[in-house]
N, C-alpha and C positions, 0 to 999 in steps of 0.2 A: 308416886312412882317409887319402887324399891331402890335402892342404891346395892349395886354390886360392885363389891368388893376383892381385890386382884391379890390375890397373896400365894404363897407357896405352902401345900398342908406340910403337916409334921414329916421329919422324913422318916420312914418305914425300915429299920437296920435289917429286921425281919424277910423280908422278901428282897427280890432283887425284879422286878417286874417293870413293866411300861410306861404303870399310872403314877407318874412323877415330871409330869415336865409341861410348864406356862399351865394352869389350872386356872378355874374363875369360881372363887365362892359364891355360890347363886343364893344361897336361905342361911343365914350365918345362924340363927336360931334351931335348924335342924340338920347344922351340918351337910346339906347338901354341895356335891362339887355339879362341874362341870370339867371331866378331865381328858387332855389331849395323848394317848394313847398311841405306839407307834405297834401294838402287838395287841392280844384279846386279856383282860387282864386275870389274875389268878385268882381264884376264891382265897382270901385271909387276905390281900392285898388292899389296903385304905383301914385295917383293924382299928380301930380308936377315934377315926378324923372321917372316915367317908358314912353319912348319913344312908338311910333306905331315901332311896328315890333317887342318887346319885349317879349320872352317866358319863358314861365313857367311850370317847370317841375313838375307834382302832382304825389310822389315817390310813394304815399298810394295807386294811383289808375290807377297807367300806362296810364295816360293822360298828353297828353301836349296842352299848351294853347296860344295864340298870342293875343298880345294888339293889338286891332283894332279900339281903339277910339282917343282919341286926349292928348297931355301931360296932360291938365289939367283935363280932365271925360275919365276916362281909360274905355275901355270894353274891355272882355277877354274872346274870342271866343275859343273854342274847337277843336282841328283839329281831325277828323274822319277821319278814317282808311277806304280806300274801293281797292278795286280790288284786284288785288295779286295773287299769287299763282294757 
């Protein structure tokens, strides 16, 4: 079993965004977060500390998100909801 680890990322002086508050380090090896989100967060928002495959949970608007760009130019794509029921 992995061990996750509860720490605050680096803070971000750069942006003024969402993705900054109770976080859970999921893959310390690839920088992956787990981050709690009160808004959708910005592209360049986690620069340097948020890995590809990092999500983010936006509490205000029952969305969640996934870093899909690179450690150093974050982009944070939307996952959409389709099929179901």
């Amino acid at each position: 079993m992995t061990t996750i680890a509860i720490k605050e990322p680096p803070i971000n002086y750069n942006s003024q965004g969402a993705a900054a508050f109770k976080n859970v380090l999921l893959d310390p090896s690839h920088s992956v977060w787990l981050l709690n989100a009160s808004g959708a967060p910005a592209n360049g928002e986690g620069n340097g500390w948020a890995g590809i495959g990092s999500l983010a949970i936006d509490h205000a608007n029952g969305k969640l998100y996934q870093q899909t760009g690179t450690l150093a130019a974050t982009v944070w794509t939307v996952f959409e909801a389709s099929g179901g029921g």
